[in-house]
Structure formats: C-alpha cells, structure tokens
BALUM-78164 format. One record per residue (C-alpha): residue number from 1; residue in three letters; x, y, z. Coordinates in steps of 0.1 Angstrom, whole numbers, plus 5000, padded with zeros to 4 digits. Layout:
BEGIN
NODE   num   residuo   east   north     up
NODE   NUM       Ala      X       Y      Z
...
This chain:
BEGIN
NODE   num   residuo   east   north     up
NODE     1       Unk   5000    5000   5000
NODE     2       Unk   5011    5042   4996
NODE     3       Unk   5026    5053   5026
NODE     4       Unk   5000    5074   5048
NODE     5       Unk   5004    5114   5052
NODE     6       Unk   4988    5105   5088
NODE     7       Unk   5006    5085   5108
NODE     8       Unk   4991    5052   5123
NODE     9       Unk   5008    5043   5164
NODE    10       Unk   4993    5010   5177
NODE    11       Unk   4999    5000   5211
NODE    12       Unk   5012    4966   5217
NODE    13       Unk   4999    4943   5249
NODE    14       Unk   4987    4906   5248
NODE    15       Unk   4964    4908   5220
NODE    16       Unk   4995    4920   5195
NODE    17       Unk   5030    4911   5211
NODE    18       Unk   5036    4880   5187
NODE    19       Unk   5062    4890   5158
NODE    20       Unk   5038    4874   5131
NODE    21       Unk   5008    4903   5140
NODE    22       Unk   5035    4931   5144
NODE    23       Unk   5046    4923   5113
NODE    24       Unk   5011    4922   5099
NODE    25       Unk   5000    4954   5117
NODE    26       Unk   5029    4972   5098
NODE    27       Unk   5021    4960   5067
NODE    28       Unk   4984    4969   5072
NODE    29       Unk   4997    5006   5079
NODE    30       Unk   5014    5007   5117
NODE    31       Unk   5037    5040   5115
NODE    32       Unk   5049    5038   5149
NODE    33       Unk   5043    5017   5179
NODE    34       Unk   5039    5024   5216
NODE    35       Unk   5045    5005   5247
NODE    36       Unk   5029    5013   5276
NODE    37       Unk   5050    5013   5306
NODE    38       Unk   5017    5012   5333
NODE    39       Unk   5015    4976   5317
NODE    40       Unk   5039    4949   5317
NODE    41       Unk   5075    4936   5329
NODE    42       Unk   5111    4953   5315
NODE    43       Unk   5108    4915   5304
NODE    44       Unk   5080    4924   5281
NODE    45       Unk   5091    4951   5265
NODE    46       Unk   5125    4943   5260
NODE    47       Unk   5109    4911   5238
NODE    48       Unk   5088    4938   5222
NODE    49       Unk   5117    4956   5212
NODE    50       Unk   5138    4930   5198
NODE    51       Unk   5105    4917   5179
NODE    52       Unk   5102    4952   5168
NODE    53       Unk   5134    4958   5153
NODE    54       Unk   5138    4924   5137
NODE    55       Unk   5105    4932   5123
NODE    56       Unk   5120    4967   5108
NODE    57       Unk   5147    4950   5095
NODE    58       Unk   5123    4922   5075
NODE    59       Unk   5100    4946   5064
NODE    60       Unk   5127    4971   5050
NODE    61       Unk   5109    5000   5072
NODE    62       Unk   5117    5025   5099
NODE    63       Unk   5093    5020   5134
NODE    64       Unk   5097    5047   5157
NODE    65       Unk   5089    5033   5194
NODE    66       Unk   5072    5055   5224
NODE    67       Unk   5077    5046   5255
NODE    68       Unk   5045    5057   5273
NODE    69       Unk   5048    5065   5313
NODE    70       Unk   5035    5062   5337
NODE    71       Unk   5033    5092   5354
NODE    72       Unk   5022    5105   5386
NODE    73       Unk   4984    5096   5382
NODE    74       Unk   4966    5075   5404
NODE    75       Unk   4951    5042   5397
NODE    76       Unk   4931    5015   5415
NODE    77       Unk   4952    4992   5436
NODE    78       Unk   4931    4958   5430
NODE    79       Unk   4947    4929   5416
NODE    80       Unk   4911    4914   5406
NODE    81       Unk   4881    4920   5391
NODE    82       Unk   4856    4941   5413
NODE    83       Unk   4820    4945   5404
NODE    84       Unk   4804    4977   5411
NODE    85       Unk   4767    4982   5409
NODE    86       Unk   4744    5013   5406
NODE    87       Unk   4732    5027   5436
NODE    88       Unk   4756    5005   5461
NODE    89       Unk   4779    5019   5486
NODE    90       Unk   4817    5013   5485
NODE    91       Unk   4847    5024   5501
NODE    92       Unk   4879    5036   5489
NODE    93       Unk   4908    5031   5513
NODE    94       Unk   4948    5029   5512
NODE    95       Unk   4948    4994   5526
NODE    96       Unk   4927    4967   5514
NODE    97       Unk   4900    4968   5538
NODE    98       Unk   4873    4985   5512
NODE    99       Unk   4864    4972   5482
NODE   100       Unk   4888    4995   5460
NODE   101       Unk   4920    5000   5470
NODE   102       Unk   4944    5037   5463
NODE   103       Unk   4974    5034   5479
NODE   104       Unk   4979    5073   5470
NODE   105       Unk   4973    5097   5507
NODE   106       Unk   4969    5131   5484
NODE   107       Unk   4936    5115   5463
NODE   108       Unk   4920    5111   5497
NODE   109       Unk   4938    5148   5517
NODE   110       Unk   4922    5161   5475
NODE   111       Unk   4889    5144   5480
NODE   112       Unk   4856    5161   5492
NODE   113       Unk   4822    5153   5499
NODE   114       Unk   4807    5158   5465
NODE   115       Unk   4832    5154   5445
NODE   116       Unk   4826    5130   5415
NODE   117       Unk   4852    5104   5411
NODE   118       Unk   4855    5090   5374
NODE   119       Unk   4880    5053   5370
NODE   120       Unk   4888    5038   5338
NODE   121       Unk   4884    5070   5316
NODE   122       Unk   4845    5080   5328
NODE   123       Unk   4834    5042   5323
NODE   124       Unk   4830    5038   5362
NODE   125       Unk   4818    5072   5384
NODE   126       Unk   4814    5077   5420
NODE   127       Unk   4803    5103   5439
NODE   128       Unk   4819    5110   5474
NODE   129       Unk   4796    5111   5504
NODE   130       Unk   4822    5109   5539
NODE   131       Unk   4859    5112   5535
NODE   132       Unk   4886    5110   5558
NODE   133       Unk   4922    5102   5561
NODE   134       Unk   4930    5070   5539
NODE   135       Unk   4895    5061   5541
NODE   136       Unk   4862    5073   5517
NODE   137       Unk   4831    5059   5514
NODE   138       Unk   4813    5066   5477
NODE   139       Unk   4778    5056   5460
NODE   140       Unk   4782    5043   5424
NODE   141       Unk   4763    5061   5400
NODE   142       Unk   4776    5043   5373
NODE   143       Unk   4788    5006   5379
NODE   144       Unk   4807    4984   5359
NODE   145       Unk   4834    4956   5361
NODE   146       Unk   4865    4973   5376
NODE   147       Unk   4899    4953   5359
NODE   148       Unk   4926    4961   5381
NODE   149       Unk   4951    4992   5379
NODE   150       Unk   4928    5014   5363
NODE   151       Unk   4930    5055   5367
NODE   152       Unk   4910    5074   5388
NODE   153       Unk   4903    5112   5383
NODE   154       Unk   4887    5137   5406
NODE   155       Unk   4865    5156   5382
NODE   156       Unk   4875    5191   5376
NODE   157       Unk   4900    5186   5407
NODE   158       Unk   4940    5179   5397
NODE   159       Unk   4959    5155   5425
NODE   160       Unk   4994    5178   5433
NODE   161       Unk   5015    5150   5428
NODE   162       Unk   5052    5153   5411
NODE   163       Unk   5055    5151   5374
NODE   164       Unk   5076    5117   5377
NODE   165       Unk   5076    5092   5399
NODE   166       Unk   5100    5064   5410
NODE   167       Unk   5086    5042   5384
NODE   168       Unk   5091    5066   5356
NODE   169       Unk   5128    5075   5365
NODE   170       Unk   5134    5036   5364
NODE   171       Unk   5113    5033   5332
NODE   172       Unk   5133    5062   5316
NODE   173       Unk   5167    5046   5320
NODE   174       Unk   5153    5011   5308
NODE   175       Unk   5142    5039   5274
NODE   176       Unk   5178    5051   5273
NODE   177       Unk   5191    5015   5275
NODE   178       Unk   5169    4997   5250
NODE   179       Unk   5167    5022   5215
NODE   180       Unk   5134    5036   5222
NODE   181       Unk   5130    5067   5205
NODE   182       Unk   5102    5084   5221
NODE   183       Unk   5088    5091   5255
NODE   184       Unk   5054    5099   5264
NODE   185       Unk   5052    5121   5294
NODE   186       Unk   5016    5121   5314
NODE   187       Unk   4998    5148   5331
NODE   188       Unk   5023    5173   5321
NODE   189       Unk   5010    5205   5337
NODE   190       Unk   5037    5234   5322
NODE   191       Unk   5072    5232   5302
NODE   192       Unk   5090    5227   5337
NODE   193       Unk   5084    5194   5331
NODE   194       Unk   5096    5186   5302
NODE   195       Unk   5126    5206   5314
NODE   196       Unk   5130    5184   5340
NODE   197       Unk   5131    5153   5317
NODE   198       Unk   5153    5168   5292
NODE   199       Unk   5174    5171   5320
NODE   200       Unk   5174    5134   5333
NODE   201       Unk   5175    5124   5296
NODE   202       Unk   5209    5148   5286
NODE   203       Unk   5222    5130   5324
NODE   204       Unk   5218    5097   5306
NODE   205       Unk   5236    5105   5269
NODE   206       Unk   5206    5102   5251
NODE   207       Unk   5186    5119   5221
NODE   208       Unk   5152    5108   5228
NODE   209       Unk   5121    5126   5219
NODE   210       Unk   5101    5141   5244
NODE   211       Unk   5060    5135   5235
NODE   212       Unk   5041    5159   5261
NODE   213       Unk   5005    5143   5268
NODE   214       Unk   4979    5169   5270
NODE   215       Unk   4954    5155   5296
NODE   216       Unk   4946    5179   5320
NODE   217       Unk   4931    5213   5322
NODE   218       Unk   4969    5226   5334
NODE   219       Unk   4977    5214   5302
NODE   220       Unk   4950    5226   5281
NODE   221       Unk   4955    5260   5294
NODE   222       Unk   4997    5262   5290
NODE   223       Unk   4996    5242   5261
NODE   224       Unk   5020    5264   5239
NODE   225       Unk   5045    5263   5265
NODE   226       Unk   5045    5226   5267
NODE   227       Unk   5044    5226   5232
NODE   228       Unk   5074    5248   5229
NODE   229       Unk   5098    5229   5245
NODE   230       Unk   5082    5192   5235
NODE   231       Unk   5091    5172   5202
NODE   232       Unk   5054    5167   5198
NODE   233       Unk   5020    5165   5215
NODE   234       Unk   4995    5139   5225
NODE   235       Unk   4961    5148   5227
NODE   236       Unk   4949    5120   5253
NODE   237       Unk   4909    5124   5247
NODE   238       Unk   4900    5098   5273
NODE   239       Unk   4914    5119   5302
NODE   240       Unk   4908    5149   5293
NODE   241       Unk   4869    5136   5293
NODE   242       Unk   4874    5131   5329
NODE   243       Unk   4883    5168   5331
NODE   244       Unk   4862    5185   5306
NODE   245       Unk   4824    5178   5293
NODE   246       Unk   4824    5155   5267
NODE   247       Unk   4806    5179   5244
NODE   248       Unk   4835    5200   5248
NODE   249       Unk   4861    5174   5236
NODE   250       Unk   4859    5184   5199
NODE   251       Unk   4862    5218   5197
NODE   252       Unk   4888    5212   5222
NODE   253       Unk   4905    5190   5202
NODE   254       Unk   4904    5208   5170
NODE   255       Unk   4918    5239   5180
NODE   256       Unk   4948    5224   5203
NODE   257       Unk   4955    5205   5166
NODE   258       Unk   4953    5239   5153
NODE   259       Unk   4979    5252   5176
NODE   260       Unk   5002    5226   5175
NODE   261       Unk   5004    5227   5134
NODE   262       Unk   5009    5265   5139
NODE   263       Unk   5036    5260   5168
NODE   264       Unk   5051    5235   5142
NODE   265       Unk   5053    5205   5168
NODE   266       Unk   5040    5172   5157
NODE   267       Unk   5005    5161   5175
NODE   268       Unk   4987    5126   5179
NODE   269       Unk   4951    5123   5191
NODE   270       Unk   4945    5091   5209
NODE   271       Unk   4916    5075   5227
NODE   272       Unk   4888    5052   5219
NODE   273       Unk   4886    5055   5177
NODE   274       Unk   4877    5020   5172
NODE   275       Unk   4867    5011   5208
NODE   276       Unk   4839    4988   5193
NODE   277       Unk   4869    4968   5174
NODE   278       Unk   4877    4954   5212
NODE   279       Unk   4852    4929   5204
NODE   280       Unk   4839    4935   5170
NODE   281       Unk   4858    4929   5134
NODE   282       Unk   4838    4964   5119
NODE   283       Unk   4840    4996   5135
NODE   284       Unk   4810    5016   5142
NODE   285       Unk   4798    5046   5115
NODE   286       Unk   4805    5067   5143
NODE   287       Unk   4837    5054   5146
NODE   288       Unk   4849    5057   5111
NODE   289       Unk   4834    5095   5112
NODE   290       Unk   4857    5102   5139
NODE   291       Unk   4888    5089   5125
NODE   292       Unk   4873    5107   5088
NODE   293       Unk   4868    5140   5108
NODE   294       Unk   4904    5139   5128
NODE   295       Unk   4923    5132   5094
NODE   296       Unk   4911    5161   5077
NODE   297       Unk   4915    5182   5108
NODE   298       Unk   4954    5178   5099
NODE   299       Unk   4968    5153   5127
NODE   300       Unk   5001    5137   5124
NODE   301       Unk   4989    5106   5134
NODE   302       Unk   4962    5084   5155
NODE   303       Unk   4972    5062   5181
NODE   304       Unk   4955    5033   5191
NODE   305       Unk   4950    5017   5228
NODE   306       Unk   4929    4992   5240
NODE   307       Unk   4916    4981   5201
NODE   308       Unk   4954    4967   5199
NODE   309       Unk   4964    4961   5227
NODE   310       Unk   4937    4936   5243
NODE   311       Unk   4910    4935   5213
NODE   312       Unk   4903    4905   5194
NODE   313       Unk   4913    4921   5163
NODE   314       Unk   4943    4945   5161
NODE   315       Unk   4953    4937   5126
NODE   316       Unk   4918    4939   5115
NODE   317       Unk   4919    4977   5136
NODE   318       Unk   4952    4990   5115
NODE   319       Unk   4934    4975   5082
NODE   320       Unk   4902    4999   5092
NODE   321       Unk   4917    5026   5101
NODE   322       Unk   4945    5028   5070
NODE   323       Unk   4914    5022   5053
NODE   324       Unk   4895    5053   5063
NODE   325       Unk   4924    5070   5066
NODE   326       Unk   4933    5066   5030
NODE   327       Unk   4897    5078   5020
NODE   328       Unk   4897    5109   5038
NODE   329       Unk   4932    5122   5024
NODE   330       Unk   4911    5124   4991
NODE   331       Unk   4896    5151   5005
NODE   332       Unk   4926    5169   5015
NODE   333       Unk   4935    5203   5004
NODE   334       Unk   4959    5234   5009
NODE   335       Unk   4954    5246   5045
NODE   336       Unk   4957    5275   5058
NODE   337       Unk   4991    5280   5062
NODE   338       Unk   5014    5304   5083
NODE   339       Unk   5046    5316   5069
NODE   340       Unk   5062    5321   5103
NODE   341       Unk   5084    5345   5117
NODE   342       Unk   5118    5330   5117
NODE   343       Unk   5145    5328   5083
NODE   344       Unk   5139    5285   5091
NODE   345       Unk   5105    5284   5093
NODE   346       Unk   5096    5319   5061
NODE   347       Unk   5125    5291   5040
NODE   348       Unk   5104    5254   5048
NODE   349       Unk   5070    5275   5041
NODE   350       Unk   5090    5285   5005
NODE   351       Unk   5100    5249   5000
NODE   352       Unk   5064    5236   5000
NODE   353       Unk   5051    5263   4977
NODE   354       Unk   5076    5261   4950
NODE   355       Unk   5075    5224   4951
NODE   356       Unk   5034    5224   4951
NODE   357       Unk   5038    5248   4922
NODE   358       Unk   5063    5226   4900
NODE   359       Unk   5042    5196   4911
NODE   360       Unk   5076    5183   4926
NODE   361       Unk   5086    5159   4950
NODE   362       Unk   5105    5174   4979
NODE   363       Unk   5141    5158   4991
NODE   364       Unk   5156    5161   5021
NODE   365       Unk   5194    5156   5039
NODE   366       Unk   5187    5162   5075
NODE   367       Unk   5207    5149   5107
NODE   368       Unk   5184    5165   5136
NODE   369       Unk   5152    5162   5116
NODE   370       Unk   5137    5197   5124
NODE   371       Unk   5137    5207   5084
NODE   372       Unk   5114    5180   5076
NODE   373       Unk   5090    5188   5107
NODE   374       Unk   5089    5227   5096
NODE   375       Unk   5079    5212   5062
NODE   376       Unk   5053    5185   5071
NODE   377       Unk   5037    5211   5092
NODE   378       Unk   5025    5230   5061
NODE   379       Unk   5010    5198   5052
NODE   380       Unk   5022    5194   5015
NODE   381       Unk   5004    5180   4987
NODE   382       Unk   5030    5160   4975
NODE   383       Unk   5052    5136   4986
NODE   384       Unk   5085    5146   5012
NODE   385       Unk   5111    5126   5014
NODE   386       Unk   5138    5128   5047
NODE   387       Unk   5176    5114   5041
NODE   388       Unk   5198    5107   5071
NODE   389       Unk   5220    5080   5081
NODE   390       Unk   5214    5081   5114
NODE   391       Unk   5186    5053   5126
NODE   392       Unk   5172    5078   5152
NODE   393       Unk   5166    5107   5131
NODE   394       Unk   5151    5082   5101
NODE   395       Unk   5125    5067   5131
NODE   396       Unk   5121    5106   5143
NODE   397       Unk   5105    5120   5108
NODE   398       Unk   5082    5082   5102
NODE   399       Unk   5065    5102   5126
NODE   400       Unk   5056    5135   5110
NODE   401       Unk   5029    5140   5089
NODE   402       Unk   5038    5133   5051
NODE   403       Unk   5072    5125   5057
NODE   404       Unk   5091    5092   5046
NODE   405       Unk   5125    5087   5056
NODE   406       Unk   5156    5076   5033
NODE   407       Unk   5187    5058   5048
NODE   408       Unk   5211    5071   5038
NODE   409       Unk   5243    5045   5037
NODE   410       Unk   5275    5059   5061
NODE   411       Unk   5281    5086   5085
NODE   412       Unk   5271    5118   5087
NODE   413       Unk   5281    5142   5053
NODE   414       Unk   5281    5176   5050
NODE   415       Unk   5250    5191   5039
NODE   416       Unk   5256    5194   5000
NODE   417       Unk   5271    5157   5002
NODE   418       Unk   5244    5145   5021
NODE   419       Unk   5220    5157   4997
NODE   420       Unk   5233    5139   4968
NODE   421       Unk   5237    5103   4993
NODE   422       Unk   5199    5114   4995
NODE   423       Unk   5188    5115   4957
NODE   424       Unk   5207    5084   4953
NODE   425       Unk   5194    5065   4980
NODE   426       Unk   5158    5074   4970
NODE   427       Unk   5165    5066   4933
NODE   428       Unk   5175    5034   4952
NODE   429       Unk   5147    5027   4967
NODE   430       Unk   5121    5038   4940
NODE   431       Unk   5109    5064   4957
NODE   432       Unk   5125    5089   4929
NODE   433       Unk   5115    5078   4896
NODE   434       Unk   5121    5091   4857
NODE   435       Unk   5102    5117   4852
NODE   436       Unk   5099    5133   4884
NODE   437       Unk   5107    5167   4892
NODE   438       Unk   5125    5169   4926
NODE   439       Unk   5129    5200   4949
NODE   440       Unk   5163    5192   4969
NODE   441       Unk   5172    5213   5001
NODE   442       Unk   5183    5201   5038
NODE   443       Unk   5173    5236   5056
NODE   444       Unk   5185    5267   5068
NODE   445       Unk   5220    5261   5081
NODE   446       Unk   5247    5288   5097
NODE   447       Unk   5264    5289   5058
NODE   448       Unk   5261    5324   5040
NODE   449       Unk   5254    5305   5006
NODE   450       Unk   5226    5278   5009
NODE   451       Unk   5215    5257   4983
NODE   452       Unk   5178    5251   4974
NODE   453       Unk   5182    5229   4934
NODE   454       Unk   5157    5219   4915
NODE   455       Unk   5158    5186   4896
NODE   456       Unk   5142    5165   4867
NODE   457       Unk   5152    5135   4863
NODE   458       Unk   5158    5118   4831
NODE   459       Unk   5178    5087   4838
C-alpha cells in the first residue's frame, strides 16, 4: 500500500505482542508503535523491542517506538476483578480493607464530599459522600466491572503529585538503554516538566524525543509552552473527558491540533477511535466518522490503545483505520498556512510552495530532523522525502505528517554531500523515479550561501 500522510501508532499488549501480527500490523499501515509502561515487565518490553526491530529489518521499514509513562496519576490498587453496581455503597481506602483500594494519601487529603470520582476514563463514576484520612466511602452512580490498575480522576479537581515518579525514573533509563526513541510524558501541567526530563535524559547521553500528553486542564490551558519545548504533543481524549464535558472534547481538540500545526510540533490524538473493534471485526459509522473528521483536521497521526492492545482484532483495527484513513486524504487540500516569523520556518514555508507549484517531489538531507517537521507542518500535497544515516533521526521524521525517511548508507556528510547520498538512495529505493521533478534542500544552516536545486530526472 502508499505510505500514509497520517501516521498510524498501535499499542502493543497481549492481543499484538507476537512478531507474526507486528509484522502484519505494519504491513496493514502501523507507522509507529507504543509501549505502555503502566502495563507489563522490563521483560516484556524488552521482547517487544527486539521483535520490533527484527521486524524493521524484515520489512525494510523505519518503526519509531514511544515509550508511554507512567506518570504520577493514580490508579486502582486491585489485583482482581471488582463489580460495582448502581446505587451501592463502597469504600475507597489505602489498605485493602474497602472494596477499592488507592494506595495514594493526596487522592484522599484532594477528596471532598461531592466530588465525583470518574475510574477507567468516565466508564466507572462515583460520587463521594464521607471522607477521611485514607478512608472514603462513595455511592456508584455508574457501575461496571472494575479490571485492576485502572485510573482514577477527581472531576475538575488535579491531584498535586510530582511530574515523575519512582517508576518513571526507572522506566526512563530502561528507554535510554533499550533504542526507544520516544517518551510519552503524562499529566504534564507546564514546560517545567519537560525541562526536568530533558534534563534526566541529557544526564543519561541520550537523544530521545520528548512527547508531552495533553490530559489535564493545566495542560490545556499552558499548552504552547508545553508545546514549545516538546518534540510533539498527544492529545489523550480519554482523560481529558474526565476533566472537561464531553461535548467539549471536539472543539477542544480541533483547536489544540490547530495550535500545535501553527507551533510547528507534531500532534497525535488518541483514545477510543475503534473502541467497538475490542470485540467487533467492523467499527462503528461513528467510529469511522471520527477517524474521517480527525484526518482532515490535519493530525500527524492516531494512536490506538485498548483496540490493539487487548481487542480480538488488532490487525483487522490497523486495516480499518489505513482504510478510512486513505479515503479521507482524498479530501485533503491546501490549509491555511502560516509563513512564520523566523529565516527556518519563512524558508520550509517557501520549499512547500515552490515544490506544490512545480508539482515536485521534495528531498531532504537532514541529521536532527527539524527541516522536515517545519515542512510536514504546512501539510504538502505532494510527497516529502527525509535522508539521514542516522537510525534515530530516520525513526524521528516516520512520525511527521507526510514525511518518509531515506537511509542514507555511512556517517554523517556535509550538507551538500548529504544531499546527493539522499537522491541516490531514493533513486535506490524507487521512491524517485524518471520523470519526476524533485525540489532538493536540507534547511537553513549557519552557511552564508545555501542551496535550494531543482531537479528532473531523466535517467
């Protein structure tokens, strides 16, 4: 199949961990794939990894990994299934005398009477009626089967906890260690905390991304901030529904996808797209009119949960979704696009119009990737193409919008010898063909004289 301009990011768990439906989710259309750290053993994921990779290799593709943390939100401390009915009294304590345990003491000094307490993204909701230390008592008003080591929100209250925890400092190491390319950070609540693991991350010697997960009202409000300093943004719809009125969720959700394309920064909406596909081998109308609607609103990519993770079908989920996907970039045309203030970001805004007006093919040497994610945030209508020979760059731009990376064969070149490594490799590789017109550049650089060629080629 084409390569997507939107980006597909499944998450793996029991339902997708063996290499054969890895394999098969990437050839269905799988861009990227996450791991989620709140789930699983370093003996997991280090499995994953190694399937991953081999799978990369096979497949002759780059798969950018994200590591997704755990962060300093609470969650249910019951290691079986609890059944909670409408209407029935329960208590919440930090031992395991009540029928839910939270071993957290700020959710219950955060706690009122009134408050409404939402667990497993709005599915379960209680509403506080006595509280006191390490002890609450709650009536359902919706019940449900509780699975253990859910999250648990107070609604429009946020917990003051620190933006990582013990777990994600020993998670972020095991990242560092084990070539994954992209951390997910939860409840970030303002750019300190990205700072903060930047900071832990440059300790360590490594490059990764940093993904900031927009799931809070902190974060909604700050969100340029975060965005600023961030490699990208995750929109995480299922919590931010425990925050915000779920009318309120799209509009919220297409203007913080507005401002992320004008901040140039990468952004992913996840949460429940094909929640139906947990059980069912079709999605829903509703479903596929969600995805439809997100794709033209000018994502980077969707990522997947549950449908993946623990559904019956997840290669069945990445065949619907490519699917729909595919459809709705028919539809796409020339956004509204800002020219920018800056010499880099006036030059990639130049690129994509000259190119769009030749009908051209755009080429790329890059070893930092920031050239091709000024250019994929104009959203081009044609294809972009992102040359490095550096592994972790390659993996970096799978993930932006319209943007395929080249490997490039050797070290790192200078720019103007890079850029010729790039037309070759992509003549290579097919992706440059006889007859095509090709727009070559690799970006603003500290040089007086830059180069920006224009090439058809015959041969």
């Amino acid at each position: 199949m084409n390569p997507l301009n939107t980006k597909v990011i499944v998450t793996l768990g029991p339902s997708s961990s063996e290499k054969e439906v890895i394999e098969r989710m990437i050839k269905e259309g799988a861009s990227a794939i996450r791991i989620n750290f709140s789930h699983g053993k370093e003996t997991d994921w280090v499995k994953w990894i190694k399937l991953i990779r081999e799978a990369e290799v096979e497949k002759g593709v780059e798969i950018p990994i994200i590591g997704d943390l755990s962060g300093p939100g609470i969650r249910t401390s019951n290691e079986t299934q609890v059944e909670l009915i409408e209407g029935q009294t329960v208590t919440i304590s930090m031992d395991d005398s009540g029928e839910i345990p939270i071993k957290e003491p700020l959710f219950f000094s955060t706690l009122e009477p009134g408050d409404l307490v939402l667990i497993d993204d709005g599915k379960i909701s209680l509403k506080a009626e006595k509280v006191r230390a390490g002890r609450a008592e709650l009536k359902v008003v919706s019940g449900g089967k509780l699975q253990p080591s859910k999250s648990v929100v107070i609604k429009g209250k946020e917990t003051p906890l620190p933006p990582l925890t013990e777990k994600d400092l020993k998670d972020v190491r095991f990242s560092a260690e084990n070539d994954v390319d992209f951390l997910a950070m939860s409840f970030v609540r303002g750019s300190d905390s990205i700072e903060q693991l930047r900071g832990i991350l440059r300790l360590l010697g490594s490059d990764i991304g940093i993904l900031a997960k927009i799931e809070t009202k902190s974060g909604v409000s700050r969100f340029e901030e975060i965005a600023r300093v961030s490699d990208g943004v995750i929109i995480a719809r299922g919590d931010l529904g425990m925050h915000y009125d779920l009318e309120e969720i799209p509009n919220l959700q297409r203007s913080l996808v507005e401002k992320a394309r004008i901040l140039k920064k990468p952004v992913i909406v996840a949460t429940q797209f094909l929640e139906t596909m947990r059980e069912n081998p079709v999605p829903t109308r509703s479903e596929v009119m969600d995805v439809y609607s997100a794709v033209l609103s000018g994502v980077d990519g969707l990522m997947v949960t549950a449908e993946t993770a623990i559904g019956k079908y997840p290669v069945e989920c990445v065949r619907w979704i490519s699917r729909i996907i595919t459809r709705a970039e028919e539809e796409l045309t020339t956004p509204k696009r800002e020219k920018g203030k800056t010499l880099s970001e006036r030059f990639s805004y130049g690129v994509v119009t000259l190119a769009e007006s030749l009908g051209a093919k755009i080429l790329i040497y890059t070893r930092g990737g920031n050239t091709p994610r000024r250019i994929s945030s104009h959203r081009p209508l044609v294809p972009v193409y992102a040359g490095s020979p550096n592994p972790r760059t390659r993996r970096k731009v799978k993930l932006y919008w319209g943007v395929e990376p080249v490997l490039v064969p050797g070290k790192e070149y200078d720019y103007e010898k890079g850029l010729i490594k790039t037309m070759s490799s992509a003549k290579r590789e097919g992706k440059i063909v006889r007859g095509d017109v090709v727009v070559l550049t690799y970006g603003i650089r500290g040089e007086t004289t830059h180069t920006v060629r224009i090439e058809r080629i015959v041969d």
